[in-house]
C-alpha positions as CSV (number, residue, x, y, z in Angstrom):
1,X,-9.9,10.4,27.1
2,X,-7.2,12.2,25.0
3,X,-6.3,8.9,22.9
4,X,-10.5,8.6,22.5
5,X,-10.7,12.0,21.0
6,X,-7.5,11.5,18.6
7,X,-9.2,7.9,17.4
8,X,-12.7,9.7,16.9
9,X,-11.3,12.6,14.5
10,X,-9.3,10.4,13.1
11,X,-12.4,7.8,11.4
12,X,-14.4,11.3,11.1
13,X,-11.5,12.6,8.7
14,X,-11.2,9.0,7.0
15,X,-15.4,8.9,6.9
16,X,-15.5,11.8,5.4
17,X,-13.0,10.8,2.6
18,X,-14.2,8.1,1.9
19,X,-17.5,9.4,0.9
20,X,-15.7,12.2,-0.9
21,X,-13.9,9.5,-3.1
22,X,-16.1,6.5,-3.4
23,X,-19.3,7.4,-2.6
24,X,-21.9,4.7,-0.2
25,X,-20.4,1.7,-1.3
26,X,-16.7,3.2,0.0
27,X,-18.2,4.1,2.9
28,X,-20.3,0.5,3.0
29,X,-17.3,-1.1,3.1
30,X,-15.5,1.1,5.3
31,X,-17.8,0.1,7.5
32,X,-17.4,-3.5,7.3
33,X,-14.3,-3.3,7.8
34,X,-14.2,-1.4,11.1
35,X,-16.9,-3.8,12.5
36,X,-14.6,-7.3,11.2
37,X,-11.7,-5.3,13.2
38,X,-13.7,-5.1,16.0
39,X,-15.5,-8.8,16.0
40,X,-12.1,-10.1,14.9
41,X,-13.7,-11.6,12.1
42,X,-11.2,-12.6,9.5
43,X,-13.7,-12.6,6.9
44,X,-15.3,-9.3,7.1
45,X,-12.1,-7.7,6.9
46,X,-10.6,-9.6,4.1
47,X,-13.5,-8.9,2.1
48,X,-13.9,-5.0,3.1
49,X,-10.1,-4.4,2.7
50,X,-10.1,-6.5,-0.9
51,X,-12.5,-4.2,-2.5
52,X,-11.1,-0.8,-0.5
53,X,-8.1,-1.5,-2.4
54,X,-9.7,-2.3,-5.9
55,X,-10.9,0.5,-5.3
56,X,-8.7,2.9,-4.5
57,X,-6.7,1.3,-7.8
58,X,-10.0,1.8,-10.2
């Protein structure tokens, strides 16, 4: 229950910077990467992570 509350604040806190920084399309793909982590979907978070980190170097 305690670990559950931990994860939860955690992707709140990283939610909420991602919008601060990037804006939707941080978020969008913030997004798509937490659900190719979950499907294990190799594609889904190749792509998501590729373009968090162009990103974060624009």
């Amino acid at each position: 229950m305690v670990i559950q509350l931990v994860i939860g604040i955690f992707f709140m806190g990283l939610d909420q910077l991602a919008q601060s920084r990037f804006g939707a399309i941080g978020l969008l793909f913030l997004l798509l990467l937490g659900v190719g982590i979950r499907t294990r979907n190799g594609t889904c978070m190749s792509v998501a992570a590729v373009v968090l980190v162009l990103m974060i170097q624009a």
